[in-house]
C-alpha positions as MATLAB code, in Angstrom:
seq = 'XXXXXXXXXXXXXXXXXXXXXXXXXXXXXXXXXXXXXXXXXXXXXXXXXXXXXXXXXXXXXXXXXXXXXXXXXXXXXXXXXXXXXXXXXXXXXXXXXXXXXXXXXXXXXXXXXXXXXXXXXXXXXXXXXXX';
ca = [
       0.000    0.000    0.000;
       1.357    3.395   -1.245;
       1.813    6.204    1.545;
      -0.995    8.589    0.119;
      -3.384    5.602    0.123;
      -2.278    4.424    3.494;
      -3.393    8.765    4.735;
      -6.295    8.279    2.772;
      -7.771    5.502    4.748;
      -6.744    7.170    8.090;
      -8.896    9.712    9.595;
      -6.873   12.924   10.188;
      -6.924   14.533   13.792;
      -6.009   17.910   13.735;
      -4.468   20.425   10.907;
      -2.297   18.798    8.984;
      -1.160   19.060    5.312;
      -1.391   16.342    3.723;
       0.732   16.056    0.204;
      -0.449   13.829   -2.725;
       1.325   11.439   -4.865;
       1.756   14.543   -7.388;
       3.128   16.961   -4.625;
      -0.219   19.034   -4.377;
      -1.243   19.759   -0.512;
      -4.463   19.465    1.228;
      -5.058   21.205    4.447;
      -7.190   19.115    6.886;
      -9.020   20.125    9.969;
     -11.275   17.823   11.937;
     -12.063   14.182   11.132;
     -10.761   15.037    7.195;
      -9.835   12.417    5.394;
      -6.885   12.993    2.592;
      -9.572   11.191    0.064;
     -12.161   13.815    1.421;
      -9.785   16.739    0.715;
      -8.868   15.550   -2.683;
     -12.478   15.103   -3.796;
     -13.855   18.104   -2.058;
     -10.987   20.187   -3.717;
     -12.071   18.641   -7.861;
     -15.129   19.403   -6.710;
     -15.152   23.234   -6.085;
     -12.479   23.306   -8.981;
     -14.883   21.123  -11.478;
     -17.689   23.690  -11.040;
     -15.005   26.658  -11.432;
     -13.904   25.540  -14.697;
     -17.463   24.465  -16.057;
     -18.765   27.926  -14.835;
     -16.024   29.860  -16.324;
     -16.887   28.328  -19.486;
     -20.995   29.339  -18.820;
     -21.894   25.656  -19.389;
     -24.589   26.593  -16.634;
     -26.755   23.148  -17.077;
     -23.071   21.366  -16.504;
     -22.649   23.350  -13.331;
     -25.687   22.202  -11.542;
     -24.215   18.407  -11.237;
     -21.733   20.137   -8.523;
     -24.858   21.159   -6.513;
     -27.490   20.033   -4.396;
     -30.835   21.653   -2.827;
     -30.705   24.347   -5.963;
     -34.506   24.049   -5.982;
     -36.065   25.320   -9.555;
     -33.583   23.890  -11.867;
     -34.925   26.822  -14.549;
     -34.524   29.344  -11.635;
     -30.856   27.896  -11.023;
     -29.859   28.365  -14.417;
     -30.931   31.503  -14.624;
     -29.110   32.540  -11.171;
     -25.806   31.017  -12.645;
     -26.390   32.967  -16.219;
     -26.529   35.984  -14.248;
     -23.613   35.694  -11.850;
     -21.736   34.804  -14.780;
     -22.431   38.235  -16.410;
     -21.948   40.040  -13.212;
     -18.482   38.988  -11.818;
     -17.121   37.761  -15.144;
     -14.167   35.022  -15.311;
     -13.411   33.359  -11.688;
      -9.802   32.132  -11.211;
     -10.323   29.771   -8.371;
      -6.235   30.006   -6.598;
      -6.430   27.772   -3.308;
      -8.880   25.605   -1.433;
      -7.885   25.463    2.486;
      -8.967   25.062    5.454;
     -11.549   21.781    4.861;
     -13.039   21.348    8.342;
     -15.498   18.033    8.011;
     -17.768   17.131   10.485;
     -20.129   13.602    9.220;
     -21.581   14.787    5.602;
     -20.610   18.012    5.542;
     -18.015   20.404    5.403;
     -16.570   23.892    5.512;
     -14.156   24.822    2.912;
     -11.807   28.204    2.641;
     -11.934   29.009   -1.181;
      -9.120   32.021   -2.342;
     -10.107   33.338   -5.730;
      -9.578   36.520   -8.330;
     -12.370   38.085  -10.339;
     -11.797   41.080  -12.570;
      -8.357   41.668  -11.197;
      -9.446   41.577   -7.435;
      -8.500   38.466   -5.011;
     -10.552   37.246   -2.337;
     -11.594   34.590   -0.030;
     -15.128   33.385    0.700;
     -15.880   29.652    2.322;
     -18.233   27.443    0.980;
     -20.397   24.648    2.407;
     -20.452   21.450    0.898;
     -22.435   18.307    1.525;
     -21.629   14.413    0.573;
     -25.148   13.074   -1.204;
     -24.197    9.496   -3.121;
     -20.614    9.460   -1.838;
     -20.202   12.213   -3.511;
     -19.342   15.805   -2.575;
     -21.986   18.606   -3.714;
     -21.450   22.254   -2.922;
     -24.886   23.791   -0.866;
     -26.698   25.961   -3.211;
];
C-alpha cells in the first residue's frame, strides 16, 4: 500500500497538510480524510472551470438543494455576467464534520483576489457544494 493511500484511509486529527502522490497539498481540519480533501478540492475546482466556461446546465451536477432547476440556471447565467471570469487560486482550510463540510476558497475576479468559504455536503458518496 502506497503512503498517500495508506493517509487516505486514516482519519486525520487535527491540521495537517497532507501532500499527494503529485506533490499538491491538502489542508485538513477535523475528522478530514486525505480522500475527502482531494475530492472536495475537484469538486469546487470542477464547477469553477465548467462555470467559467458558462456551461450553466453542466454546473448544476456540482450542486445540491438548488430548488427550480430553470430558476438555477438563470441565477448562474446571471452571476456569470456580473463577476465575469473566476480564477479559483487555493482551497484550504476543509473542516469536516459527518456529511458536511466547511471549505476556505481564495479566488480573483476582474483583477481583485478574495476569499469566501463554501459549504459542501456528501449526497451518493459524492461531494456537492450547498446551493
Amino acid at each position: 500500500m502506497g503512503f498517500t493511500k495508506y493517509l487516505a484511509e486514516k482519519v486525520v486529527r487535527y491540521r495537517v497538510l497532507v501532500t499527494d502522490s503529485k506533490g499538491k497539498e491538502y489542508a485538513c481540519i477535523g475528522d478530514t480524510t486525505a480522500e475527502d480533501s482531494i475530492a472536495i478540492e475537484d469538486t469546487i475546482r470542477g464547477y469553477g472551470a465548467i462555470f467559467d466556461a458558462q456551461d450553466f446546465a453542466q454546473c448544476l451536477i456540482y450542486f445540491t438543494d438548488f430548488g427550480d432547476e430553470k430558476e438555477a440556471l438563470a441565477e448562474l447565467a446571471a452571476m456569470r455576467r456580473l463577476l465575469g471570469e473566476i480564477t479559483l487560486q487555493k482551497v484550504k482550510d476543509i473542516a469536516l464534520t459527518g456529511q458536511t463540510a466547511t471549505v476556505t476558497v481564495a479566488f480573483t475576479i476582474g483583477g481583485e483576489e478574495g476569499t469566501d468559504q463554501m459549504q459542501l455536503k456528501k449526497v451518493d458518496s459524492r461531494w456537492k457544494i450547498v446551493w
